[in-house]
C-alpha positions in Angstrom: 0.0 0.0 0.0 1.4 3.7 -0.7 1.9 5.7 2.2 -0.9 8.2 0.6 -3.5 5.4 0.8 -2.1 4.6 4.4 -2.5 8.5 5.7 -6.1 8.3 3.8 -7.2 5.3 5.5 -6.2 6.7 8.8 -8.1 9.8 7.7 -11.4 7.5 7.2 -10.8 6.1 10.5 -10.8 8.8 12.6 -13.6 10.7 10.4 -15.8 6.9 11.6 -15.8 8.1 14.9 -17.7 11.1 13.6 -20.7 8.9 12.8 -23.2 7.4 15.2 -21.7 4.5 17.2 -25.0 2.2 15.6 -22.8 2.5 12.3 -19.7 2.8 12.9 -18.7 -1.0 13.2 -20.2 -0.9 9.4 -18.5 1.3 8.1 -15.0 0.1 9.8 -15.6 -3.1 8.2 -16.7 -1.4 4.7 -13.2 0.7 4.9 -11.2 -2.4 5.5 -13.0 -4.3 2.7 -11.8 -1.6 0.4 -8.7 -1.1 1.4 -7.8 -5.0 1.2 -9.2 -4.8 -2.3 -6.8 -1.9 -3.5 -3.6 -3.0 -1.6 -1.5 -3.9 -4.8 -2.3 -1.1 -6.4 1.0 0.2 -7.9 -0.4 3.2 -10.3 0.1 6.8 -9.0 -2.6 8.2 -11.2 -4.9 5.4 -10.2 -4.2 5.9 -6.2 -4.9 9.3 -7.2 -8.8 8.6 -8.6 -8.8 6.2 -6.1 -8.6 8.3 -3.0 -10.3 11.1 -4.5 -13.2 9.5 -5.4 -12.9 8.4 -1.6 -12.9 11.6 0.0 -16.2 12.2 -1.9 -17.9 9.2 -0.4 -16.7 9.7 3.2 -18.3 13.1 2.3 -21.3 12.1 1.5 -21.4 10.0 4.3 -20.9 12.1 7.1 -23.1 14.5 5.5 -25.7 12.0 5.4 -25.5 11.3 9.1 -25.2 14.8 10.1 -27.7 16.8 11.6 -29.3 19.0 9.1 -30.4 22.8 9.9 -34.3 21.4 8.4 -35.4 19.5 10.5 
């Protein structure tokens, strides 16, 4: 694993413990599952996308279980 995906994972970890406790143990085992998936990448370019398109979702996600001024 590049030491850009290892600082990103550890990013994703700690932004878990931003989320209800209900879902965190989810969403530990859905960060793990990806990372084990992209471990041999080699690619810069493709890290690149890859964590990228990463921040977006752990965007989304904490957006999604944050309060919202709405309701």
């Amino acid at each position: 694993m590049s030491s850009a995906g290892l600082v990103f994972y550890r990013e994703v970890c700690r932004a878990i413990r931003k989320l209800p406790k209900d879902t965190q143990s989810y969403y530990r085992v859905v960060a793990r599952e990806k990372v084990v998936a992209h471990r041999d990448e080699d690619e810069p370019e493709r890290i690149g996308k890859i964590i990228q398109r990463s921040r977006e979702d752990v965007a989304w996600v904490l957006k999604k279980y944050s309060p919202t001024k709405d309701a």
